[in-house]
mmCIF entry with sequence, helices, sheets and N, C-alpha, C, O atoms, coordinates in Angstrom:
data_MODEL
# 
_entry.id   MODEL 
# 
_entity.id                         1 
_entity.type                       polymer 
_entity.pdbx_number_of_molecules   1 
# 
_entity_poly.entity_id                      1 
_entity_poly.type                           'polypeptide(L)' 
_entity_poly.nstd_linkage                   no 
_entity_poly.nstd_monomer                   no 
_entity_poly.pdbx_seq_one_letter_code       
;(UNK)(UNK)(UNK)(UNK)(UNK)(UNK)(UNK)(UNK)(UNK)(UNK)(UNK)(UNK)(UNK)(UNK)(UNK)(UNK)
(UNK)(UNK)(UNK)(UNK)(UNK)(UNK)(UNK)(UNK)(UNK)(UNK)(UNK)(UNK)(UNK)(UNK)(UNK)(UNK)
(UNK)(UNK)(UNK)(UNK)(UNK)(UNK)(UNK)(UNK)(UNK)(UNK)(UNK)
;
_entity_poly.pdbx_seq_one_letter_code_can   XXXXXXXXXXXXXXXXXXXXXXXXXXXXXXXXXXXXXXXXXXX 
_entity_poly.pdbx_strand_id                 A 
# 
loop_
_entity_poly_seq.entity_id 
_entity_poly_seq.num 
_entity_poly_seq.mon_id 
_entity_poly_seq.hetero 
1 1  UNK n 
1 2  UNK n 
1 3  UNK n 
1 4  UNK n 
1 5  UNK n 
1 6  UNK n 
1 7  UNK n 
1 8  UNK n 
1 9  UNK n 
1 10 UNK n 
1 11 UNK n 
1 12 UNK n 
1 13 UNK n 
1 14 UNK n 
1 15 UNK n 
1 16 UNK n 
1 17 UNK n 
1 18 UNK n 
1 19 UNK n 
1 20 UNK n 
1 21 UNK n 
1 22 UNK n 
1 23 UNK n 
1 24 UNK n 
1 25 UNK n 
1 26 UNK n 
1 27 UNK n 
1 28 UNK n 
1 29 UNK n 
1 30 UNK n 
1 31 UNK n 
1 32 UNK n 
1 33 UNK n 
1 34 UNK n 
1 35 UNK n 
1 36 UNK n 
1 37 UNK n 
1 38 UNK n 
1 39 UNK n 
1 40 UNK n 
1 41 UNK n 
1 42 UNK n 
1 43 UNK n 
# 
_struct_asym.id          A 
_struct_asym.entity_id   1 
# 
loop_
_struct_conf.conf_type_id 
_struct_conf.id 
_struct_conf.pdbx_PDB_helix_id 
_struct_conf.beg_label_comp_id 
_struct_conf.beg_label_asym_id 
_struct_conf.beg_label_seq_id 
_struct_conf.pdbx_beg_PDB_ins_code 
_struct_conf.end_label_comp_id 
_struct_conf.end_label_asym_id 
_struct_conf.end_label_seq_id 
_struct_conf.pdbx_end_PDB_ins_code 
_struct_conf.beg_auth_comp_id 
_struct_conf.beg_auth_asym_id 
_struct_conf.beg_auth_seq_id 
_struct_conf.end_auth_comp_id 
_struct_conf.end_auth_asym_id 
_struct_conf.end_auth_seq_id 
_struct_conf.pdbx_PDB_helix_class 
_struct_conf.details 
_struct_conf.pdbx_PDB_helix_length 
HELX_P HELX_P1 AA1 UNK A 3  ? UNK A 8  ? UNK A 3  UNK A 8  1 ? 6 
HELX_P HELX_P2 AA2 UNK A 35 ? UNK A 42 ? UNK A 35 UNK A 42 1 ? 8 
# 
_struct_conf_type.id          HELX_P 
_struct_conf_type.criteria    ? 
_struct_conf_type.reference   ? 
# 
loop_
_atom_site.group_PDB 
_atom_site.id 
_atom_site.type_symbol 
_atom_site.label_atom_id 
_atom_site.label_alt_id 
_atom_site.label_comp_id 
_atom_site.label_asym_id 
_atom_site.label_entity_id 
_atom_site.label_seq_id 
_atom_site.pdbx_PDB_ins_code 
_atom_site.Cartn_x 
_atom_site.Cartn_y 
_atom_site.Cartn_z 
_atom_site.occupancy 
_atom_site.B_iso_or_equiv 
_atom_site.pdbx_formal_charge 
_atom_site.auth_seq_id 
_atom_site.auth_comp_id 
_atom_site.auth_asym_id 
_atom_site.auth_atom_id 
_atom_site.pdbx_PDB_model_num 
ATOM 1   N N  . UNK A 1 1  ? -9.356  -21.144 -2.135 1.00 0.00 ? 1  UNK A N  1 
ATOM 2   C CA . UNK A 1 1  ? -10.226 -20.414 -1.240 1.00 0.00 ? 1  UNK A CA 1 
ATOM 3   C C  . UNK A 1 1  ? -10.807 -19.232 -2.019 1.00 0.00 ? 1  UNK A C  1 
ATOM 4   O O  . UNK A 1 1  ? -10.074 -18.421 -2.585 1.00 0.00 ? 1  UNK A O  1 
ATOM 5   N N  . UNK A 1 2  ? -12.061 -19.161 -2.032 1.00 0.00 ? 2  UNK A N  1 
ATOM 6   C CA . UNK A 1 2  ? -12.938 -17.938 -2.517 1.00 0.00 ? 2  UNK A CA 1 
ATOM 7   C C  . UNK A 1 2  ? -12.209 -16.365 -1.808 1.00 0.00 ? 2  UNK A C  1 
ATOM 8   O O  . UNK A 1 2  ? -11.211 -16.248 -1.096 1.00 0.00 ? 2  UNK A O  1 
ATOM 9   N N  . UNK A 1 3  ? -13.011 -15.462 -2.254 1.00 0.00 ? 3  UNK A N  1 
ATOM 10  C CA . UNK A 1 3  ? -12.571 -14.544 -1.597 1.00 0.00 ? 3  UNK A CA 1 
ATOM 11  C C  . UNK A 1 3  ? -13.102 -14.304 -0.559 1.00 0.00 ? 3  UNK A C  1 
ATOM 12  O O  . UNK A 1 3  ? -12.660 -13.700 0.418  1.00 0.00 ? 3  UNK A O  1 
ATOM 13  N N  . UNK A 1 4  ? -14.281 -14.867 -0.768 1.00 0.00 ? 4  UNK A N  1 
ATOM 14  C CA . UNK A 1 4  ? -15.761 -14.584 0.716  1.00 0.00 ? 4  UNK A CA 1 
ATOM 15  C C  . UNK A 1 4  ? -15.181 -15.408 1.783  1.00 0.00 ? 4  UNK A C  1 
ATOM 16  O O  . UNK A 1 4  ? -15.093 -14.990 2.938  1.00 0.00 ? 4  UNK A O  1 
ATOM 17  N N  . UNK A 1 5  ? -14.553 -17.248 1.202  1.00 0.00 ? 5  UNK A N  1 
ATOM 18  C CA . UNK A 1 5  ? -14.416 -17.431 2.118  1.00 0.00 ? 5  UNK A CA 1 
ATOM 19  C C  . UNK A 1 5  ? -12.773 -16.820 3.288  1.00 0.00 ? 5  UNK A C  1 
ATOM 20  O O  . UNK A 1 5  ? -12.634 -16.474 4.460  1.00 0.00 ? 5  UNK A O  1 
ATOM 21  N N  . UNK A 1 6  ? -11.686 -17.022 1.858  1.00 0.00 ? 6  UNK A N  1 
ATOM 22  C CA . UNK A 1 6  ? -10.810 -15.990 2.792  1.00 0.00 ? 6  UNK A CA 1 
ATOM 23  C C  . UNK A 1 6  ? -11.113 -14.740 3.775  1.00 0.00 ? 6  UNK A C  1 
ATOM 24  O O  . UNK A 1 6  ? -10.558 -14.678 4.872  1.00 0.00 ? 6  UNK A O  1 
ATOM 25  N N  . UNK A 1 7  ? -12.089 -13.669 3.299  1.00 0.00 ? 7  UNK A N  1 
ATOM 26  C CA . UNK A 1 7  ? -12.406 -12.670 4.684  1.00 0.00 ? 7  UNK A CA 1 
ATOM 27  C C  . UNK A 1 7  ? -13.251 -13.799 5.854  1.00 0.00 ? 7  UNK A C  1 
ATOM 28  O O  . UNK A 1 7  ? -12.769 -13.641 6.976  1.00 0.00 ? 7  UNK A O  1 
ATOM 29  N N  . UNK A 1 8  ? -13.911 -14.430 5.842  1.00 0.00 ? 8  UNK A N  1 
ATOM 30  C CA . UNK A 1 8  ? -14.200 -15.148 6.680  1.00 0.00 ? 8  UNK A CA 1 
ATOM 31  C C  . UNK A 1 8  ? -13.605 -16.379 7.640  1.00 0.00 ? 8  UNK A C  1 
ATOM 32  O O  . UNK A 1 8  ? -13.884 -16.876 8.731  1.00 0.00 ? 8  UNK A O  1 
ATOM 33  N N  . UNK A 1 9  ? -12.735 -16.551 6.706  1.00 0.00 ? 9  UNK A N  1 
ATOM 34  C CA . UNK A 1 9  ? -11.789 -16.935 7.879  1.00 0.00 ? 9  UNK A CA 1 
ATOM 35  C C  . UNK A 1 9  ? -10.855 -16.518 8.287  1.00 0.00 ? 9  UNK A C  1 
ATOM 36  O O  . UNK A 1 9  ? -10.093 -17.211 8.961  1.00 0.00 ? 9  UNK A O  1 
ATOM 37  N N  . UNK A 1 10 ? -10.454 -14.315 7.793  1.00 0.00 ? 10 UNK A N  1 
ATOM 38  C CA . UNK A 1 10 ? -10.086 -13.896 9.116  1.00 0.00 ? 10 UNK A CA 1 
ATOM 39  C C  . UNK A 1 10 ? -10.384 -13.404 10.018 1.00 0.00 ? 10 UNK A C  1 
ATOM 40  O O  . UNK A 1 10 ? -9.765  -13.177 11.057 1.00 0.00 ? 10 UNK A O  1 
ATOM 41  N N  . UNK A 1 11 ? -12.068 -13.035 9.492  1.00 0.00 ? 11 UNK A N  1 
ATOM 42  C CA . UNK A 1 11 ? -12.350 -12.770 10.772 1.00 0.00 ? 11 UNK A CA 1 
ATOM 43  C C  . UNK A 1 11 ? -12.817 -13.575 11.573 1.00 0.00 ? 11 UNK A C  1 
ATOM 44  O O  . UNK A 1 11 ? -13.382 -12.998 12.502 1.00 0.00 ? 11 UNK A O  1 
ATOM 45  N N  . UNK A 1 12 ? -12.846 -15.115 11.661 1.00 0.00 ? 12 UNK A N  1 
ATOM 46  C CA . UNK A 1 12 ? -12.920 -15.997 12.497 1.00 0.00 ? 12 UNK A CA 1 
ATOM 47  C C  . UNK A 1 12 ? -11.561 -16.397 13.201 1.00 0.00 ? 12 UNK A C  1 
ATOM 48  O O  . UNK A 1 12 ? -11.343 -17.292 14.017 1.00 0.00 ? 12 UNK A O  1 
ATOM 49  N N  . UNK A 1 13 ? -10.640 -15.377 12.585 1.00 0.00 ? 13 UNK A N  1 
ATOM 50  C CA . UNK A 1 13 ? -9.168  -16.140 13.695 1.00 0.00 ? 13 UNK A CA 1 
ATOM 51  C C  . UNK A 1 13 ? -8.368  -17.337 12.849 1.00 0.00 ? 13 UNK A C  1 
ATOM 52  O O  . UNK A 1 13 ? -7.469  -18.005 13.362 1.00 0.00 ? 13 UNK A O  1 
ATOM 53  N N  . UNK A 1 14 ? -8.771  -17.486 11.647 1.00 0.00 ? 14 UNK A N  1 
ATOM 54  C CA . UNK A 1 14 ? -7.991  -18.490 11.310 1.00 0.00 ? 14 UNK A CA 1 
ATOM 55  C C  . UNK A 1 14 ? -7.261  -18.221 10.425 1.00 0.00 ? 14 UNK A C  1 
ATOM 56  O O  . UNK A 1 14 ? -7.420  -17.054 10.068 1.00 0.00 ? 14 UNK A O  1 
ATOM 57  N N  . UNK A 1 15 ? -6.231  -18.948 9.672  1.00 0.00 ? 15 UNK A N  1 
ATOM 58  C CA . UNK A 1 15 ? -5.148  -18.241 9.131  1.00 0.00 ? 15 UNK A CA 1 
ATOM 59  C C  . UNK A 1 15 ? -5.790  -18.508 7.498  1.00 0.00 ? 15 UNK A C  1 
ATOM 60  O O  . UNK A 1 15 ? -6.405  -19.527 7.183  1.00 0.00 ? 15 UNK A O  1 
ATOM 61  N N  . UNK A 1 16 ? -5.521  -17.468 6.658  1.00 0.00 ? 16 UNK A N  1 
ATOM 62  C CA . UNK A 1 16 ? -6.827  -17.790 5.746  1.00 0.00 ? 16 UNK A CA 1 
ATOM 63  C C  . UNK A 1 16 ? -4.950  -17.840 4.075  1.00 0.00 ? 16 UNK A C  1 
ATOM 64  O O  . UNK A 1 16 ? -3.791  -17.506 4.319  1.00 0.00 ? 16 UNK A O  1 
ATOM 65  N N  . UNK A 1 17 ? -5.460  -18.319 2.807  1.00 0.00 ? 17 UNK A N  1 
ATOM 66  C CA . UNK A 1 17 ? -4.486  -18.588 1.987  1.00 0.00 ? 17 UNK A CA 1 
ATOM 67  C C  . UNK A 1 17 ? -3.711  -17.836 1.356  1.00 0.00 ? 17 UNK A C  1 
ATOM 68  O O  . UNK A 1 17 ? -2.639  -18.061 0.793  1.00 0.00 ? 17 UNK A O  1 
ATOM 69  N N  . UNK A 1 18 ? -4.514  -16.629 1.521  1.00 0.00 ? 18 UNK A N  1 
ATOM 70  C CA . UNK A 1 18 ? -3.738  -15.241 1.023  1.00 0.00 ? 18 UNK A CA 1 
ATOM 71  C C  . UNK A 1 18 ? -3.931  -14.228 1.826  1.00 0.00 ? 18 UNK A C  1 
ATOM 72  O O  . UNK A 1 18 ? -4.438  -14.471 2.921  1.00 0.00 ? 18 UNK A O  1 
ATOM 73  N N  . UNK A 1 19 ? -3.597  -12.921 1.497  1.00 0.00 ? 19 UNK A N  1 
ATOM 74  C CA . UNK A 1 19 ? -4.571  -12.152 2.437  1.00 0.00 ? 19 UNK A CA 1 
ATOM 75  C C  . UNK A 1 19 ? -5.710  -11.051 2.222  1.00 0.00 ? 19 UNK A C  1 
ATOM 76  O O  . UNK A 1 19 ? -5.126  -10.095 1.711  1.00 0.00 ? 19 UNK A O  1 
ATOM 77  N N  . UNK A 1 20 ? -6.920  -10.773 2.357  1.00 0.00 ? 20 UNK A N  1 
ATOM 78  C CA . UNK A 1 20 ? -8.114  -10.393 1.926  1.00 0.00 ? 20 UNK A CA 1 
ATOM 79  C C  . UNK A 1 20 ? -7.496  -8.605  1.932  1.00 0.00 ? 20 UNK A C  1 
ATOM 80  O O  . UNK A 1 20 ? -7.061  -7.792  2.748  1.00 0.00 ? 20 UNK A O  1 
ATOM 81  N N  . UNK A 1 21 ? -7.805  -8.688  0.459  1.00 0.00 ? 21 UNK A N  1 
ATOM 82  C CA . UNK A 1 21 ? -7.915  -7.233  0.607  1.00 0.00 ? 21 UNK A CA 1 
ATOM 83  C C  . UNK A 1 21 ? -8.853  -6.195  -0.152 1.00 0.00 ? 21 UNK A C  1 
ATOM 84  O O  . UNK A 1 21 ? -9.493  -6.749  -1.046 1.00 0.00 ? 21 UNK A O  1 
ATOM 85  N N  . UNK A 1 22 ? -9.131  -4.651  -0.008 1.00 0.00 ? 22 UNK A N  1 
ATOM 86  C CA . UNK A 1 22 ? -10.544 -4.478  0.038  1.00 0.00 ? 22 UNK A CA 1 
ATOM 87  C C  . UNK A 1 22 ? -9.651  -3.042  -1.000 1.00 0.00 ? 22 UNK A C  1 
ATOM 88  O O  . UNK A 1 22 ? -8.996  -2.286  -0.283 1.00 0.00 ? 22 UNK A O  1 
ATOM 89  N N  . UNK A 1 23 ? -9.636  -2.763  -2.280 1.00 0.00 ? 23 UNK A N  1 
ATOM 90  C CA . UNK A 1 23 ? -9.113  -1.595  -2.734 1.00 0.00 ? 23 UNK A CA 1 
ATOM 91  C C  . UNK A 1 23 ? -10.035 -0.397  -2.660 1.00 0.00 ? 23 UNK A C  1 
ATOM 92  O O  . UNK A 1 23 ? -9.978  0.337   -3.647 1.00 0.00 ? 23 UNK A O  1 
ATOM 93  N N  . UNK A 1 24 ? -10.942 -0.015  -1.619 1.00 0.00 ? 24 UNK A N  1 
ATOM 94  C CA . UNK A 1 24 ? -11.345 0.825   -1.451 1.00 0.00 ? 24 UNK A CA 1 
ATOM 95  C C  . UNK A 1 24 ? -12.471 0.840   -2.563 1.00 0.00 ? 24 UNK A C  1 
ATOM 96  O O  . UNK A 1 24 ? -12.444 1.493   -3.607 1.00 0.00 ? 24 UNK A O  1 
ATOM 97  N N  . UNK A 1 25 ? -13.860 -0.350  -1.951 1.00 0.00 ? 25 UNK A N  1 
ATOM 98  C CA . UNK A 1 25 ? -14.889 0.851   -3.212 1.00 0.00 ? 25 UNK A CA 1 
ATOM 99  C C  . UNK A 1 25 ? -15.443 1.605   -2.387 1.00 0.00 ? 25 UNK A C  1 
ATOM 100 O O  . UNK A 1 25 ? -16.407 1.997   -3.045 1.00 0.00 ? 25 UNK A O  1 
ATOM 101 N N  . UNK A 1 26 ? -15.535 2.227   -1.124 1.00 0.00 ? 26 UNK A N  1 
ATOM 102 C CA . UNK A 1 26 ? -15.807 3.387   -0.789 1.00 0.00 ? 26 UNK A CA 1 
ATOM 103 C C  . UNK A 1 26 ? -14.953 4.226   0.185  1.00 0.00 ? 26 UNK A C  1 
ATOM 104 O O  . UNK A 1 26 ? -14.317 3.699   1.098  1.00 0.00 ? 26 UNK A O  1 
ATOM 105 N N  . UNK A 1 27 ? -14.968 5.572   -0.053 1.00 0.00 ? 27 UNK A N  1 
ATOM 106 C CA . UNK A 1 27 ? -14.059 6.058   0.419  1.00 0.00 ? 27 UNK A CA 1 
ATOM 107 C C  . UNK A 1 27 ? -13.590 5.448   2.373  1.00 0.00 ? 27 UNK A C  1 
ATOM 108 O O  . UNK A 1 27 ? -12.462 5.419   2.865  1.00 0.00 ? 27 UNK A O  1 
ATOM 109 N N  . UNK A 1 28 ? -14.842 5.079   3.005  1.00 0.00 ? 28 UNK A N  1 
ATOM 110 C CA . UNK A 1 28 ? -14.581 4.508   4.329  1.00 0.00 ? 28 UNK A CA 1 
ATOM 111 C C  . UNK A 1 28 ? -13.955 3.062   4.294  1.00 0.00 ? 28 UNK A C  1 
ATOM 112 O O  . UNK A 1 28 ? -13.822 2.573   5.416  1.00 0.00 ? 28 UNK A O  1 
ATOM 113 N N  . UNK A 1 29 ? -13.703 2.580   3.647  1.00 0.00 ? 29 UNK A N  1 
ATOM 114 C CA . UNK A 1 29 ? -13.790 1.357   3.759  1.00 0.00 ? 29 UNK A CA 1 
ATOM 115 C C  . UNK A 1 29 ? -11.764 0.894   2.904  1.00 0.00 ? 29 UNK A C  1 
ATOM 116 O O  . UNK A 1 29 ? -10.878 1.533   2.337  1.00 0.00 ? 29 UNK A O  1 
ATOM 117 N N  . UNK A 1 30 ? -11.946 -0.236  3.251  1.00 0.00 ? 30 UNK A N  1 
ATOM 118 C CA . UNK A 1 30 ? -10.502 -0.764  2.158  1.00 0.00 ? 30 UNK A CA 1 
ATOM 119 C C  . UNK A 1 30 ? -9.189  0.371   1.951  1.00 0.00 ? 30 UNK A C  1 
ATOM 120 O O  . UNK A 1 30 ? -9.028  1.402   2.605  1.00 0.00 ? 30 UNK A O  1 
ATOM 121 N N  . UNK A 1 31 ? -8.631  0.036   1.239  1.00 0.00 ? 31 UNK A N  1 
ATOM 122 C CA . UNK A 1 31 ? -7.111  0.397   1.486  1.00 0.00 ? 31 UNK A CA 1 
ATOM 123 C C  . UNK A 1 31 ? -6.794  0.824   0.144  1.00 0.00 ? 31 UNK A C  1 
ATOM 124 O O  . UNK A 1 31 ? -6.810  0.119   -0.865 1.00 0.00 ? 31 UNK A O  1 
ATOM 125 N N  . UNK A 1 32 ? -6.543  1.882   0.222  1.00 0.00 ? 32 UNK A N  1 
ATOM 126 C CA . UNK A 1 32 ? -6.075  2.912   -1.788 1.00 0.00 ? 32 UNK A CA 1 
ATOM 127 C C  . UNK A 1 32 ? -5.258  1.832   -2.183 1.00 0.00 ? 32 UNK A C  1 
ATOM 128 O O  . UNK A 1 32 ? -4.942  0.999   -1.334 1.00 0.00 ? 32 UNK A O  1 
ATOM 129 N N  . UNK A 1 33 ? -4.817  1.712   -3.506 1.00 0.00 ? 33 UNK A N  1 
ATOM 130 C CA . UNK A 1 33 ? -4.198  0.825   -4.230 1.00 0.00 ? 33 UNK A CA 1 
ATOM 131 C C  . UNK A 1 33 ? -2.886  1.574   -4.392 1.00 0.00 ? 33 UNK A C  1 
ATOM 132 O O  . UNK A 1 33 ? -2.188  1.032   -5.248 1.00 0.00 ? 33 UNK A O  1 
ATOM 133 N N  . UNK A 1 34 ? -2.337  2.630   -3.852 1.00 0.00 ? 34 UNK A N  1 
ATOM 134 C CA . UNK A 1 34 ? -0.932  3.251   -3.845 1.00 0.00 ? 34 UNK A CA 1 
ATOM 135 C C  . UNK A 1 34 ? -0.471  2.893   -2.325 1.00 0.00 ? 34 UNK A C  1 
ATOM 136 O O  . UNK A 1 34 ? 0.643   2.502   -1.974 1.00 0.00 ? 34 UNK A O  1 
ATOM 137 N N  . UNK A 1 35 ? -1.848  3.175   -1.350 1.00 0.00 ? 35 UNK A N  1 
ATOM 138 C CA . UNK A 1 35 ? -1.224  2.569   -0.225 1.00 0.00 ? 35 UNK A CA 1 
ATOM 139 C C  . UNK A 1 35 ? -1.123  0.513   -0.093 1.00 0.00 ? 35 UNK A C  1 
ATOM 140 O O  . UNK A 1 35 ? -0.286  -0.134  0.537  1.00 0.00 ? 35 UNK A O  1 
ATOM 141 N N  . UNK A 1 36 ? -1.943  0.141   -0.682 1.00 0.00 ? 36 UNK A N  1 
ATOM 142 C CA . UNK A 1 36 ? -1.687  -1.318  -1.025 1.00 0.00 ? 36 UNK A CA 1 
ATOM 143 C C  . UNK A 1 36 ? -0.371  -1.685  -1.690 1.00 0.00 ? 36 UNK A C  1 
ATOM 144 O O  . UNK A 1 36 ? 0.095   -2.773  -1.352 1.00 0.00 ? 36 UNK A O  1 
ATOM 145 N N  . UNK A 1 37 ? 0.568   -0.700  -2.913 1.00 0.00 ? 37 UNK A N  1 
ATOM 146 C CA . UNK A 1 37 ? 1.432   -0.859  -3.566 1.00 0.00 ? 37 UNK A CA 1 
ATOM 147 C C  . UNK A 1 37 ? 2.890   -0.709  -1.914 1.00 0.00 ? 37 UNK A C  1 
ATOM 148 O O  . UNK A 1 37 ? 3.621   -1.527  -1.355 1.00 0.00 ? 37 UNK A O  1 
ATOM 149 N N  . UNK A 1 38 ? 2.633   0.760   -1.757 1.00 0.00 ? 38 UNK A N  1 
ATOM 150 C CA . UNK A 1 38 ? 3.861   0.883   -0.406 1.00 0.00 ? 38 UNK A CA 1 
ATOM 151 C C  . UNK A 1 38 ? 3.861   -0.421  0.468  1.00 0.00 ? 38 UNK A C  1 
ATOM 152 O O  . UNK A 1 38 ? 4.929   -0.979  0.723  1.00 0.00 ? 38 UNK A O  1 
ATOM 153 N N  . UNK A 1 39 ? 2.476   -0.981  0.997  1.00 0.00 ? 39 UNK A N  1 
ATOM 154 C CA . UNK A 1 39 ? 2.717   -1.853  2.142  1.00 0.00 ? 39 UNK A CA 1 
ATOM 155 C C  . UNK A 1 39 ? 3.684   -2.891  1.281  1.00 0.00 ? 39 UNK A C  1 
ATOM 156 O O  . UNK A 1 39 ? 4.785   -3.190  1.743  1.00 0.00 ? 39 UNK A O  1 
ATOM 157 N N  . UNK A 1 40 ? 3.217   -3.446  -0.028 1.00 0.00 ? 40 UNK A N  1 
ATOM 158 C CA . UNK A 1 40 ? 3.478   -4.854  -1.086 1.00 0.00 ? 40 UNK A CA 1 
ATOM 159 C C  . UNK A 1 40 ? 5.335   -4.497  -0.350 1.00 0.00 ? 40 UNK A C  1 
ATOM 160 O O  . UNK A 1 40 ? 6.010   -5.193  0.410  1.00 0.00 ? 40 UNK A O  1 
ATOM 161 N N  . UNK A 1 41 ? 5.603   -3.330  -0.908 1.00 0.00 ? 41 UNK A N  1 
ATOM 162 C CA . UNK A 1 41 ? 7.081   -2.977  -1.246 1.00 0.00 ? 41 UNK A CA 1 
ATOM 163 C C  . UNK A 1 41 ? 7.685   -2.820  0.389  1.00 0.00 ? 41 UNK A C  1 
ATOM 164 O O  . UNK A 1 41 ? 8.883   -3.003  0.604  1.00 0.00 ? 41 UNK A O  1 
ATOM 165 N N  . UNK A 1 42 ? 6.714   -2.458  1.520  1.00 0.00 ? 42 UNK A N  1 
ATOM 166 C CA . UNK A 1 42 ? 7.466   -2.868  2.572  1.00 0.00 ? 42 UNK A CA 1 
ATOM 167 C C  . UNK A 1 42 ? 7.778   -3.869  3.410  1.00 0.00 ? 42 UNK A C  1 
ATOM 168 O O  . UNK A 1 42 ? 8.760   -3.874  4.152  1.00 0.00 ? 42 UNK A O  1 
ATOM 169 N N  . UNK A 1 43 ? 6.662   -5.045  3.279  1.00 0.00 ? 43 UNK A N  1 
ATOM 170 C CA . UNK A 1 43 ? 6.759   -5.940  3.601  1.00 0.00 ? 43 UNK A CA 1 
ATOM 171 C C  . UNK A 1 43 ? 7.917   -7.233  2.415  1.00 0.00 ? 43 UNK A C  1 
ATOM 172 O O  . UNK A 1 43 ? 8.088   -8.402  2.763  1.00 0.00 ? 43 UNK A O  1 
# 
């Protein structure tokens, strides 16, 4: 699965092969890569 198509099929509800993630290229948007590291290590 692409990456385009993984975000697209979650935001269609479906269960997609990994999970889409966005390291922040702007400050509004995506998830810091220290807070991406904590979630890795809490989940």
């Amino acid at each position: 699965m692409t990456s385009r198509e993984r975000v697209l099929a979650a935001i269609a509800h479906r269960e997609p092969d990994g999970l889409p993630v966005d390291l922040g290229a702007t400050p509004s948007s995506g998830i810091s890569a220290s807070a991406y590291y904590n979630l890795k290590q809490h989940l």
